[in-house]
C-alpha positions as CSV (number, residue, x, y, z in Angstrom):
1,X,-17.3,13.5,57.7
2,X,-20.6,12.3,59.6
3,X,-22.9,9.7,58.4
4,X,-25.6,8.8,60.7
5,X,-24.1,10.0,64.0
6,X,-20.3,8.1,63.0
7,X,-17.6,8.2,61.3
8,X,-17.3,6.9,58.4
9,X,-13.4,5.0,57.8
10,X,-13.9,4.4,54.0
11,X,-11.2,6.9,52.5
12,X,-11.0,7.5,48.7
13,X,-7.8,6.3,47.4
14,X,-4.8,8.5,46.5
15,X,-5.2,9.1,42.5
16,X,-1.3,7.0,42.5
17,X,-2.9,4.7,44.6
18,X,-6.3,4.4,42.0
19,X,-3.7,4.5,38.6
20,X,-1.4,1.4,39.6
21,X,-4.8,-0.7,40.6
22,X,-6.3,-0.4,37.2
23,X,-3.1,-1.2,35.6
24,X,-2.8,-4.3,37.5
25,X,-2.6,-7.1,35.6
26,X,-4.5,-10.3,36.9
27,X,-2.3,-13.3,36.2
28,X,-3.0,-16.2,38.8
29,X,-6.6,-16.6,37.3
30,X,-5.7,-20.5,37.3
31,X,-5.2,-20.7,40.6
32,X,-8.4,-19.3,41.9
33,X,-7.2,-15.7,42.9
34,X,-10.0,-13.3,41.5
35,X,-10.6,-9.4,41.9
36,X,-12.9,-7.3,40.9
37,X,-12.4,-5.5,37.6
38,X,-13.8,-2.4,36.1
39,X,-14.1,-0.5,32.4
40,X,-9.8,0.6,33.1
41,X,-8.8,-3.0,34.1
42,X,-6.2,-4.6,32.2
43,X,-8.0,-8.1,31.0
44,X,-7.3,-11.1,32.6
45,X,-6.2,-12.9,29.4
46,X,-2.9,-10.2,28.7
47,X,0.4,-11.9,28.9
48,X,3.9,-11.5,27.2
49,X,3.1,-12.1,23.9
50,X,0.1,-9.4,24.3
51,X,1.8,-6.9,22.1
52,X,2.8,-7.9,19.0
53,X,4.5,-5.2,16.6
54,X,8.0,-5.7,13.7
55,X,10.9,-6.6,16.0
56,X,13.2,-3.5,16.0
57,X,16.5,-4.3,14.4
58,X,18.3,-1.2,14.8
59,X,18.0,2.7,13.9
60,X,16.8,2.2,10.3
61,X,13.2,1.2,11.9
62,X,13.2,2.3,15.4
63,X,11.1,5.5,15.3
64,X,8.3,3.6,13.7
65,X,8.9,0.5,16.2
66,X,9.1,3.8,19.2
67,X,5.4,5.1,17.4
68,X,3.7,1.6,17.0
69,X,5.0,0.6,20.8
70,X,3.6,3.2,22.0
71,X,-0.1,3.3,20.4
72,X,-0.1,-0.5,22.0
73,X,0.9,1.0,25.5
74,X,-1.7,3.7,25.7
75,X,-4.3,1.0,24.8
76,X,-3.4,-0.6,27.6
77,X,-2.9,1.8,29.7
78,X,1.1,1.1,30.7
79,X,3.0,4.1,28.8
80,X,3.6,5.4,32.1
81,X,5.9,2.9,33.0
82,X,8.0,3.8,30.0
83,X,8.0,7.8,30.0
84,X,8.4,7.7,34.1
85,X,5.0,9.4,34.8
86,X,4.2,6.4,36.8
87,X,6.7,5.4,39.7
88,X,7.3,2.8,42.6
89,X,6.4,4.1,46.2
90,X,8.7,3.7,48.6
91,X,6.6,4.0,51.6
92,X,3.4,1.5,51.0
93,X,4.5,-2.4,49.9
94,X,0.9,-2.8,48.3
95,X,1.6,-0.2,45.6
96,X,4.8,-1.2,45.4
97,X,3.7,-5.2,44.7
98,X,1.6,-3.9,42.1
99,X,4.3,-1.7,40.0
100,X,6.4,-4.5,40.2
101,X,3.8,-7.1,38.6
102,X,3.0,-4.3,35.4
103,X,6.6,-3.1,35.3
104,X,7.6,-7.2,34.7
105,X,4.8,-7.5,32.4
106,X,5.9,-4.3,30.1
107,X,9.5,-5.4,30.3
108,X,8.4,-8.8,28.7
109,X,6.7,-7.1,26.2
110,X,9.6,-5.2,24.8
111,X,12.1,-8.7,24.7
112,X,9.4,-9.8,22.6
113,X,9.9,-7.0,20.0
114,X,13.0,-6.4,19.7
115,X,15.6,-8.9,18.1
116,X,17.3,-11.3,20.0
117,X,20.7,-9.2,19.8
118,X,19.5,-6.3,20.7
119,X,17.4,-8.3,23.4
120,X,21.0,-9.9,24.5
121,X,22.0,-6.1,25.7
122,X,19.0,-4.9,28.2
123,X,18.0,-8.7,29.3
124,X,19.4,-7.4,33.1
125,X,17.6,-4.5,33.4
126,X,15.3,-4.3,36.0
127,X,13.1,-1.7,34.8
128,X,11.3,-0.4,31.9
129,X,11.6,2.7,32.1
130,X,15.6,2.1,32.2
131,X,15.7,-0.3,29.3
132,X,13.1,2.4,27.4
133,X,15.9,4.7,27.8
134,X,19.1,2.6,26.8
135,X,16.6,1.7,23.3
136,X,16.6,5.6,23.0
137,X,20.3,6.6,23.3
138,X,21.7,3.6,21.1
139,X,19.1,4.0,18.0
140,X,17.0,7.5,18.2
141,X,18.9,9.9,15.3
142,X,18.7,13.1,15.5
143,X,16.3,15.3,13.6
144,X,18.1,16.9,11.2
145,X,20.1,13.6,10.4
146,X,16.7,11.5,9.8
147,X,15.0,14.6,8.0
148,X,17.9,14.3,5.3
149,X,17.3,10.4,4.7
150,X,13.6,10.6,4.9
151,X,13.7,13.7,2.0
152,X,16.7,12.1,0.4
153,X,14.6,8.9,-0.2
154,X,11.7,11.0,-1.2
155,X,13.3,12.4,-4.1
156,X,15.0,8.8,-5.3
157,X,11.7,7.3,-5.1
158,X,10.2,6.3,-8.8
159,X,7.7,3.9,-10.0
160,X,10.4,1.8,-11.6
161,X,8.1,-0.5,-13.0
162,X,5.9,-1.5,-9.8
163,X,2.3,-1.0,-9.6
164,X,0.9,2.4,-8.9
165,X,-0.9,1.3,-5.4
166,X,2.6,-0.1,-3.9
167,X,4.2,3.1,-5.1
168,X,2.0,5.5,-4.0
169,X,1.8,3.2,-0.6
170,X,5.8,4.2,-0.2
171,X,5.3,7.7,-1.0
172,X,2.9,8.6,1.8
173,X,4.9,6.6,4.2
174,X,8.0,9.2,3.5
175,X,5.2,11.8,3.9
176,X,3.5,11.1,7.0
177,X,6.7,10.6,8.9
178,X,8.0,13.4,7.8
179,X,5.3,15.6,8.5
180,X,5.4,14.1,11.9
181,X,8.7,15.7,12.4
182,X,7.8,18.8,11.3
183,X,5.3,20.4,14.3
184,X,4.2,23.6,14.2
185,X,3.1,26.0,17.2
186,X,-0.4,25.8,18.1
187,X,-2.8,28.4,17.7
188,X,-5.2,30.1,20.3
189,X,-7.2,32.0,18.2
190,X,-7.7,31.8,14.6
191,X,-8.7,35.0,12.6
192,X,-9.9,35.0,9.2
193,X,-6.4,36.0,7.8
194,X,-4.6,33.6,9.3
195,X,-7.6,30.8,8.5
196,X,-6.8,31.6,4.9
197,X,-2.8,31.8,5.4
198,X,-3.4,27.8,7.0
199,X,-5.4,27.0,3.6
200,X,-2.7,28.6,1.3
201,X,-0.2,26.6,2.7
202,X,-1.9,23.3,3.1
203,X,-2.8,23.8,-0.7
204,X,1.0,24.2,-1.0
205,X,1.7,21.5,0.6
206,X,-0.8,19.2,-1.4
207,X,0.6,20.6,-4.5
208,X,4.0,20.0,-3.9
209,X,2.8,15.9,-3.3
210,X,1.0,16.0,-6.9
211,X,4.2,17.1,-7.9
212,X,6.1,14.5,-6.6
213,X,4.2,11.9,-7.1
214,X,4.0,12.6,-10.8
215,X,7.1,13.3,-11.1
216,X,8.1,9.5,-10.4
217,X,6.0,7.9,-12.6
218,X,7.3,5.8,-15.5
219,X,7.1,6.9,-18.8
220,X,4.0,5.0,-20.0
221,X,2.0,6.9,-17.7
222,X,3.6,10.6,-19.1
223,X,0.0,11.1,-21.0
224,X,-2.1,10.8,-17.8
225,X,0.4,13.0,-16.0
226,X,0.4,15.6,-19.1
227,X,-3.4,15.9,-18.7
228,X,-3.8,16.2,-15.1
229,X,-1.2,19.1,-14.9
230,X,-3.6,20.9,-17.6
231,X,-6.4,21.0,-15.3
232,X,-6.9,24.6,-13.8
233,X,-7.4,23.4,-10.6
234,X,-5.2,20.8,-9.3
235,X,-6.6,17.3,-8.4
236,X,-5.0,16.2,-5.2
237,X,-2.7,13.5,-5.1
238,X,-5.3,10.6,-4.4
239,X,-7.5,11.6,-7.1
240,X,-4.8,11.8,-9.5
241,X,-3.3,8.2,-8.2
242,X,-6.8,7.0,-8.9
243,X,-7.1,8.2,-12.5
244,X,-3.2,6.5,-13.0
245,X,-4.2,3.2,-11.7
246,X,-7.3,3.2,-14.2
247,X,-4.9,3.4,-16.9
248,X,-2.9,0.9,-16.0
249,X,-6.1,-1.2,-15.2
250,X,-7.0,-0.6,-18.9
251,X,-2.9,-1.6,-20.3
252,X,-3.2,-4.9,-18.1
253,X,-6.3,-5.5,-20.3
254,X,-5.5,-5.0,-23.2
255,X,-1.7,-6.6,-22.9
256,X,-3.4,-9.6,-21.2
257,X,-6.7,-10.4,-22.0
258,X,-6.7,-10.8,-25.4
259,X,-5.7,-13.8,-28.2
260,X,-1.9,-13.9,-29.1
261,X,-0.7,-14.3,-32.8
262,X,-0.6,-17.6,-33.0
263,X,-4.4,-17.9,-32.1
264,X,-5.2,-15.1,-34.5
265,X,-3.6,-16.1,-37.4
266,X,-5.6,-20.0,-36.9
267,X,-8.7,-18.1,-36.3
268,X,-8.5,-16.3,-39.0
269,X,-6.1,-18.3,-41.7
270,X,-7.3,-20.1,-44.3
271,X,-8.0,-24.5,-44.0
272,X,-8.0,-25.9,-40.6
273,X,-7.2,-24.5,-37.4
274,X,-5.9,-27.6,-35.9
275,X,-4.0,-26.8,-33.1
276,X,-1.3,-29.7,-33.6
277,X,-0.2,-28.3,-36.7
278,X,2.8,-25.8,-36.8
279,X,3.7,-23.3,-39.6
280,X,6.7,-23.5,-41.3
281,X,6.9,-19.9,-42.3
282,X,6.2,-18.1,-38.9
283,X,6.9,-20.9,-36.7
284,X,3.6,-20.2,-35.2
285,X,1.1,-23.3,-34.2
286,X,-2.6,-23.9,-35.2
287,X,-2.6,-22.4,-39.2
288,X,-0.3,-24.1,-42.3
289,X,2.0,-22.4,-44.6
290,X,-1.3,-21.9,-46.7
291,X,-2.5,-19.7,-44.5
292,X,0.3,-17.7,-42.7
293,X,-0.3,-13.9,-42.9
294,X,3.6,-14.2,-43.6
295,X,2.6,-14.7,-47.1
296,X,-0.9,-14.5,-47.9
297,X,-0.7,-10.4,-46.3
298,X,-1.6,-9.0,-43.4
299,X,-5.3,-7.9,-43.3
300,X,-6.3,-4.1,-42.7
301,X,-7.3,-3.9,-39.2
302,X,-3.9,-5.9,-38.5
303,X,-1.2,-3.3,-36.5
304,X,1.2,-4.8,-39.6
305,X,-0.5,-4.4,-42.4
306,X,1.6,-2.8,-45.0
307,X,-0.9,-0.7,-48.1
308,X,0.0,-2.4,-51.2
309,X,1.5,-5.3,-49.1
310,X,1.1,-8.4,-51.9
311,X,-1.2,-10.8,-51.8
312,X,-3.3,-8.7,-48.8
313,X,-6.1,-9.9,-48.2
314,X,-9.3,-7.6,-49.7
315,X,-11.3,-8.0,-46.8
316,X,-10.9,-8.7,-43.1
317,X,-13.1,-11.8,-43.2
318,X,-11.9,-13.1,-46.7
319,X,-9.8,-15.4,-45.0
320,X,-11.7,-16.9,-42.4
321,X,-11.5,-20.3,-41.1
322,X,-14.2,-22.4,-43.9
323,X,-11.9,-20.8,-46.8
324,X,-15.1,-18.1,-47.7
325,X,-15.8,-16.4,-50.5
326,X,-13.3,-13.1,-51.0
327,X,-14.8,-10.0,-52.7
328,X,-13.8,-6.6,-53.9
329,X,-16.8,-5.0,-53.1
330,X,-17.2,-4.8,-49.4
331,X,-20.4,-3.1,-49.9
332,X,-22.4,-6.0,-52.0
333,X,-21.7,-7.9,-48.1
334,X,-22.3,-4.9,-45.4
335,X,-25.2,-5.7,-43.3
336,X,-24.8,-9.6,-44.0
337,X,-22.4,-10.9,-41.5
338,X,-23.0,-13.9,-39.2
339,X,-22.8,-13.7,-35.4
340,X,-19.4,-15.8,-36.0
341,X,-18.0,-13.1,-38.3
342,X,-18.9,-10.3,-35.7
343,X,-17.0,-12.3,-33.4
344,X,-14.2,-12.5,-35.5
345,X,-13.8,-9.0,-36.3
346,X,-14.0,-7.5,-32.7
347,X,-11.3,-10.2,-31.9
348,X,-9.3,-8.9,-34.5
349,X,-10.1,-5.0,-33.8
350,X,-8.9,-5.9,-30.0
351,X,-5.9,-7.6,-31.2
352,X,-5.4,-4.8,-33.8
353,X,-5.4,-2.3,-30.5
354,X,-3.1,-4.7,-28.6
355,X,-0.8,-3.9,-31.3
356,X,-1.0,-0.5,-31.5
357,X,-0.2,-0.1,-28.3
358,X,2.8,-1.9,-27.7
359,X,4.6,0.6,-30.7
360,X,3.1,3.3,-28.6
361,X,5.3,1.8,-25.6
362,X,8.6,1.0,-27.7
């Protein structure tokens, strides 16, 4: 090519050439070597510990140690010195220098992710791509072998008592990865049969996760999952995991945030409500004998109260702390409660609830 009556020398670079310069890693910035970087340069501030990811241990974890590695190799740009897409020339010593410096640096990153026996085995080899492949033979299961524990897993897996977010959490771990094993041919063109064949199964697929999901859930929860399974149209799985952890936002509540029977009993027994004092009856602090539910009755809105239970109370605030007035005719006093009494009977109508509940549970 002419420019100007000349020749012009300036050749573009091979595209091998142009791929190992922006994976070069500059790493003498302290001694006053600089270069000129672009958008596709490796930072100047990447080192061995650049890549930080769970150490693999061994087979159990190494195709999600493989996946992670790999997402932090593509962001910076040096997968190709792990699959082999990128190789040392033999013919020019520049290139060559350079592969050498990024093939060091991603061999440093993988000692620092794996653990230090596994480290012990590949510390002597001199490539990547080599010690990439040694990783592979010794821990990569096969398919159908890592299918069986991954749906094996799936079907043990139950709520046992956690909380619905770290079960749910676990489930669509199991999922994901074993979708990921499951990839199906891709499609040129789409007609409206098959675009409706795609949504059948996908609904299927959804379906069978409701299912599952429900499926493990303990027992408390077995009146949330009858009610979703009446719906005509299936929630999906993360709407129905939402309306589960509301419920059990509502049981923590109620099991948790509200008065035990101890303070109860002093709030509402009869004569002090000292808190030093201990009842000899139910063992109980804050109320004396005089005024233990144990023999003075239960009142109405109390879980235990018995009908014709002796000496029961007439009325829910007859016994009150103050020792008030008791009467027969709850009409002659409706309308004429204090704030304090208000406050006394929600407390009670919570604790009442609380109660409930737990027989509900048993």
């Amino acid at each position: 090519m002419k420019d100007g009556g000349t020749l012009s020398s300036t050749m573009p670079p091979s595209p091998k050439m142009a791929l190992l310069a922006r994976a070069v890693v500059v790493m003498f910035a302290e001694d006053g070597i600089e270069g000129s970087t672009t958008n596709d340069d490796i930072l100047g501030d990447d080192g061995p510990t650049s890549i930080v990811v769970p150490k693999l241990q061994g087979a159990g974890d190494f195709r999600a140690w493989k996946r992670s590695f790999e997402i932090q190799l593509l962001a910076k740009r040096k997968l190709g010195f792990v699959d082999e897409t990128v190789t040392r020339s033999a013919t020019d010593a520049a290139e060559a220098s350079q592969w050498d410096t990024c093939n060091n640096m991603v061999i440093s990153w993988i000692h620092n992710n794996i653990s230090e026996n596994i480290k012990s085995s590949v510390l002597f080899i001199n490539t990547a791509v080599d010690i990439w492949r040694q990783l592979e033979k010794r821990f990569s299961l096969t398919n159908g072998s890592r299918k069986y524990k991954l749906n094996r897993d799936l079907f043990n897996l139950k709520q046992n008592g956690i909380k619905v977010s770290d079960y749910f959490t676990g489930m669509s771990g199991l999922w994901e990865e074993i979708e990921s094993m499951n990839v199906l041919p891709t499609l040129t063109s789409i007609t409206p049969e098959v675009a409706k064949l795609l949504q059948s199964i996908e609904n299927m697929k959804e379906e069978s996760k409701l299912f599952q999901f429900l499926n493990g859930l303990d027992e408390v929860y077995s009146a949330q999952r009858s009610q979703l399974l009446m719906i005509t149209h299936l929630p999906s799985v993360e709407a129905a995991c939402a309306t589960v952890q509301q419920e059990e936002s509502q049981k923590e509540i109620l099991s948790h945030g509200v008065l035990g029977d101890g303070d109860i009993m002093a709030m509402y027994g009869k004569g002090s409500t000292d808190k030093n004092l201990q009842c000899s009856v139910c063992k109980r602090k804050g109320h004396s004998k005089e005024g233990c539910w144990e023999l003075t009755g239960y009142p109405k809105w109390n879980y235990k109260y018995k009908p014709g239970q002796k000496g029961a109370p007439s009325k829910w605030m007859g016994n009150r702390p103050g020792g008030a007035r008791q009467t027969n005719n709850v009409q002659d006093q409706k309308g004429n409660e204090t704030d304090e009494e208000i406050d006394y009977a929600f407390s009670g109508m919570v604790y009442s609830n609380k109660g409930k509940m737990k027989k509900s549970m048993e």
